[in-house]
C-alpha positions in Angstrom: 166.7 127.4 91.8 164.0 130.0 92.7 163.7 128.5 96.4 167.8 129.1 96.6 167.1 132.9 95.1 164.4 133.7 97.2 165.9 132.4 100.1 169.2 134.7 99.2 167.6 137.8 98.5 165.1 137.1 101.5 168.3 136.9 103.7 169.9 139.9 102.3 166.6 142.2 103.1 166.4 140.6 106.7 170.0 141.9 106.9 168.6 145.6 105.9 165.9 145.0 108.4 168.8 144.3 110.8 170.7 147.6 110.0 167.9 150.0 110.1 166.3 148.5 113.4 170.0 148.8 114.8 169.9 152.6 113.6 166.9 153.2 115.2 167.7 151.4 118.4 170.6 153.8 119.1 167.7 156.4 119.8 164.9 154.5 120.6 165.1 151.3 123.2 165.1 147.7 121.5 162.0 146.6 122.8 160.1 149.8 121.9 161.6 149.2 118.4 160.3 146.0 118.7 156.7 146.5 118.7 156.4 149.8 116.0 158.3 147.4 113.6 155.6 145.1 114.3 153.1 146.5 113.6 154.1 147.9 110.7 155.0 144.7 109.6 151.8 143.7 110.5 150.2 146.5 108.1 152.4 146.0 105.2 151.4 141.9 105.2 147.6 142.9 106.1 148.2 145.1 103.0 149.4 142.4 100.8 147.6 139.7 101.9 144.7 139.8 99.5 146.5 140.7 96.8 148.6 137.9 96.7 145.0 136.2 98.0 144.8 132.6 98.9 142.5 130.7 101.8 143.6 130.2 105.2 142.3 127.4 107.6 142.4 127.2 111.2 144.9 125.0 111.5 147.3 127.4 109.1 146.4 130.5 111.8 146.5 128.4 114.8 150.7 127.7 113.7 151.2 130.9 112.5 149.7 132.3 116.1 152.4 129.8 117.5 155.3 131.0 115.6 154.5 134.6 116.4 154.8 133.0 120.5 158.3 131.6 119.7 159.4 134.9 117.4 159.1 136.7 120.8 160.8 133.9 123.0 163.6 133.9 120.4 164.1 137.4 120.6 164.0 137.3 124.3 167.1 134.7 124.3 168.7 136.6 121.9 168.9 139.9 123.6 169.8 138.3 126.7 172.7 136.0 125.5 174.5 139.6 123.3 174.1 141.3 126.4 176.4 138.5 128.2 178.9 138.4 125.2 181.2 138.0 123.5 179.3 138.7 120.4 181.8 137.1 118.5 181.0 133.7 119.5 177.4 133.9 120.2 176.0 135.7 117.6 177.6 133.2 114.5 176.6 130.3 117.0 173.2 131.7 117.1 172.8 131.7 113.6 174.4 128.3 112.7 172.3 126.8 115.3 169.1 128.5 113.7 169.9 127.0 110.3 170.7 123.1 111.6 167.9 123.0 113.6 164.9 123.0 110.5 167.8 121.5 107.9 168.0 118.2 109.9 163.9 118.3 110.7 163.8 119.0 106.8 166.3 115.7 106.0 165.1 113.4 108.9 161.7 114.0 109.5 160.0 115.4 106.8 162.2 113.0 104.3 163.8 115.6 101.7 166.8 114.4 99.9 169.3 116.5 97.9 171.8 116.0 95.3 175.8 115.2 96.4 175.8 118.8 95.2 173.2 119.9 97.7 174.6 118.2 100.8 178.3 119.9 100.0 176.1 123.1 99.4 174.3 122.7 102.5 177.8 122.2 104.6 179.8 125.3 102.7 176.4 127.8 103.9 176.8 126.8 107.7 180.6 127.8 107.1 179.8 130.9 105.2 177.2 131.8 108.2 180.2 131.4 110.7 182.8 133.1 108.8 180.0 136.1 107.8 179.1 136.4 111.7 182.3 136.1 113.4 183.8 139.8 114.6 187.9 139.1 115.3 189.5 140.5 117.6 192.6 140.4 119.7 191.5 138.5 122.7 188.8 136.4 123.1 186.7 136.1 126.1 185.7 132.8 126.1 181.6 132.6 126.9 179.8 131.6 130.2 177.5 128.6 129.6 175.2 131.0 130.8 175.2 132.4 127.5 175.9 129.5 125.3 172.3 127.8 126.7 170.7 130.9 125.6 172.2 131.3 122.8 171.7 127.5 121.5 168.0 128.7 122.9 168.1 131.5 120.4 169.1 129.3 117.4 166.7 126.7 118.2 163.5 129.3 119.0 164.6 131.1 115.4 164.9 127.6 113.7 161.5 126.4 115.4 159.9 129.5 113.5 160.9 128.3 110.2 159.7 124.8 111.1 156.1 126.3 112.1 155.5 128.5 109.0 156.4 125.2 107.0 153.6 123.5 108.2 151.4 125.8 106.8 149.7 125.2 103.7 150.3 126.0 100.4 147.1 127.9 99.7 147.4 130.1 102.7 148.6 132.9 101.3 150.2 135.0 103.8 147.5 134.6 106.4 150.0 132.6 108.5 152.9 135.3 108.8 149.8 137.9 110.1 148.3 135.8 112.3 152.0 135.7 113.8 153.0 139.2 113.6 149.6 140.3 115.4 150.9 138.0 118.2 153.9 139.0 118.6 153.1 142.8 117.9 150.4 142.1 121.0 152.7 140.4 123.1 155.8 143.1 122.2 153.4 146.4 122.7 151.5 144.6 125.9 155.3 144.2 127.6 156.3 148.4 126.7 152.6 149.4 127.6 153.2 148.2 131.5 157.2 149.8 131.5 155.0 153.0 130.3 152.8 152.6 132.9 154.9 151.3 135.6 157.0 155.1 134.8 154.2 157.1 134.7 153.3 155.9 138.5 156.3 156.2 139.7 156.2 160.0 138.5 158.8 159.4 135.5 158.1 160.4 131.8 157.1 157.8 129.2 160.4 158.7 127.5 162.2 157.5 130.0 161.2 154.4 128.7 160.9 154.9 125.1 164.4 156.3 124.9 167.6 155.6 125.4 170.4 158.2 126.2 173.5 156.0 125.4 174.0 153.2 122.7 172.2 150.1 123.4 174.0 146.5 123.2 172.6 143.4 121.9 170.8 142.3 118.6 168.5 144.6 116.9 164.7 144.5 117.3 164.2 142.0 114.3 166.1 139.5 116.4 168.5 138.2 114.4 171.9 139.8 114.2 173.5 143.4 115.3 174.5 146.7 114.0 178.1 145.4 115.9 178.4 142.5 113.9 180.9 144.8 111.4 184.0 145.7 112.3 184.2 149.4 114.0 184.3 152.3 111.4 184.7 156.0 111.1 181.1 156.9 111.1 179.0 157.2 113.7 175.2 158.0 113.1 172.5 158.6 115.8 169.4 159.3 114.3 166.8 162.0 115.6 163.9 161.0 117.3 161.1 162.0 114.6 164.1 159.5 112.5 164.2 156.7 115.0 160.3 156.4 114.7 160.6 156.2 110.9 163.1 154.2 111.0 161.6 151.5 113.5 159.0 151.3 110.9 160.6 150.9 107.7 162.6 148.1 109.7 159.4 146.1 110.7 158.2 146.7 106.6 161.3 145.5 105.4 161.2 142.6 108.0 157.6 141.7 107.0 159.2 141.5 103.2 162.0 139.3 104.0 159.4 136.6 106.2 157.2 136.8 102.6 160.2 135.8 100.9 160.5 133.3 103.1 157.4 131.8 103.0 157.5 132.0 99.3 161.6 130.0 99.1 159.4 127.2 101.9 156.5 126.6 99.6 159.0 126.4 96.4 161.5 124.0 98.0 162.9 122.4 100.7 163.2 123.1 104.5 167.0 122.4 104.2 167.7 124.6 101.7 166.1 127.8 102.8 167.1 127.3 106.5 170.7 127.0 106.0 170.4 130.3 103.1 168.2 132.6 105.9 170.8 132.0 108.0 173.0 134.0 106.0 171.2 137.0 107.0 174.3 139.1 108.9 175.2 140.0 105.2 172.9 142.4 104.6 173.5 143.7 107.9 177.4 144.0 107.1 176.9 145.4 103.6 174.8 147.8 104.4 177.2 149.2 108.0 180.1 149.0 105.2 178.2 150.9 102.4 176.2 153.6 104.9 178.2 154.2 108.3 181.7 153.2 106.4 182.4 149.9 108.8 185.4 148.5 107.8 184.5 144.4 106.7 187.2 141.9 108.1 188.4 139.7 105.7 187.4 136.5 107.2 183.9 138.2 106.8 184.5 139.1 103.5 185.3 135.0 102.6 182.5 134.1 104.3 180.6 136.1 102.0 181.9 134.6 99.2 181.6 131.1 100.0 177.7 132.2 100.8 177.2 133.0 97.0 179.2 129.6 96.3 176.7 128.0 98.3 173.7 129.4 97.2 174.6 128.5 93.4 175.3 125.0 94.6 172.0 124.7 96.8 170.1 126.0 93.4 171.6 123.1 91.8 170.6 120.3 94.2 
């Protein structure tokens, strides 16, 4: 039951992570985004890594130095298979793909076994995480297969990184999850440092870089789902600048929260279970664009949120 709760509420602050990296993304350029939230992610789990203490071995940073290597691939995919569209079908496939990915490593290979109750559990989250990410509309433009290789890509790079941070050990602490945002704040900050440069010679400002002047598409710099995901609203909020910064690093602390959570739902229970709960992360996301910027939820969004909270109480029960 607390694996199923941590999971949840981890899933619901990845969501928030989502929806203020969006926010700051309108103003600031996704991949710019990307590297202030990590490192302040990095900070925040430097900060709380001896107070939770524990003892990492080589082997437990070598995988977490690994999963930091496929956060940034997955990202990568992900940007690139939003920008191709539509959202609507490669966003939710993204997601469910991210959640069967480590359930059926957690069932197969590492040998976990559920209840009846878990394995109906297990099936109603991957329909909750389709109905939750799917944005209707009134035509649908089917996708290239382009974009459905990247965005299977996505799934299975995001699912990968739950598979890694469960081979870590128990004792660990969270020295894993900082070994893997330094490399992906490295590799993230190493990629905007050359665009920087690469302006500067060509006699253009660094905020021609940093910047954005119009509204970015894609997923936010977290890499998971996108301030789009809701449908449109009445509000529309572009943040300032001095905002944008704050809000880039509030995204990468929250971030940093929800990947402890994480950790913690892994080393309380199974791969299977906290997998197909993460998944559910568009929720916050959608909550948060319905509570803040007024986005009107469709209904078919509003059932799949539903049926997530079904599915969680089931999975606690397994």
């Amino acid at each position: 039951m607390l694996s199923a709760a941590l999971a949840l509420v981890g899933a619901l602050v990845y969501g928030s992570a989502d929806f203020l990296g969006g926010l700051a993304a309108k103003r600031l350029r996704s991949l710019v985004v990307t590297a202030v939230a990590a490192l302040s992610g990095l900070i925040a789990l430097a900060v709380a890594q001896p107070l939770l203490g524990g003892s990492a071995s080589g082997a437990d940073l070598a995988w977490g130095v690994l999963g930091g290597v496929v956060s940034v691939v997955a990202i990568g995919l992900l940007y690139a298979c939003l920008a191709l569209g539509p959202m609507s079908i490669l966003s939710p496939l993204t997601a469910v793909v991210s959640a069967i990915a480590p359930m059926l490593w957690g069932l197969l290979v590492d040998g976990e076994a559920l209840a009846p109750i878990g394995y109906a559990g297990l099936g109603l989250a991957l329909v909750a995480v389709v109905l939750v990410g799917f944005i209707p509309g009134e035509r649908i433009v089917r996708p290239s297969a382009r974009g459905l290789a990247m965005a299977v890509g996505a799934g299975l790079a995001i699912g990968a990184f739950l598979i890694i941070v469960d081979q870590t050990s128990a004792d660990s602490g969270l020295a894993p999850l900082v070994a893997s945002r330094a490399t992906s704040g490295a590799l993230t900050c190493a990629v905007v440092a050359v665009l920087v440069l690469g302006a500067l010679r060509r006699g253009s400002p660094a905020r021609s870089v940093l910047h954005v002047s119009e509204r970015p598409l894609g997923a936010t710099p977290s890499g998971r789902s996108d301030l789009e995901h809701a449908v449109s609203g009445t509000v529309a909020v572009v943040p300032s600048a001095a905002r944008a910064w704050w809000l880039a690093i509030v995204c990468g602390v929250a971030d940093a929260a929800a990947n402890a959570l994480m950790l913690l739902a892994l080393r309380e229970g199974d791969l299977a279970v906290v997998s197909a709960l993460t998944a559910l992360y568009p929720a916050g996301t959608i909550l948060l664009a319905a509570i803040v910027l007024r986005e009107r939820v469709a209904a078919v969004q509003w059932i799949g949120l539903a049926l997530a909270l079904v599915a969680g109480g089931m999975l606690a029960l397994a």
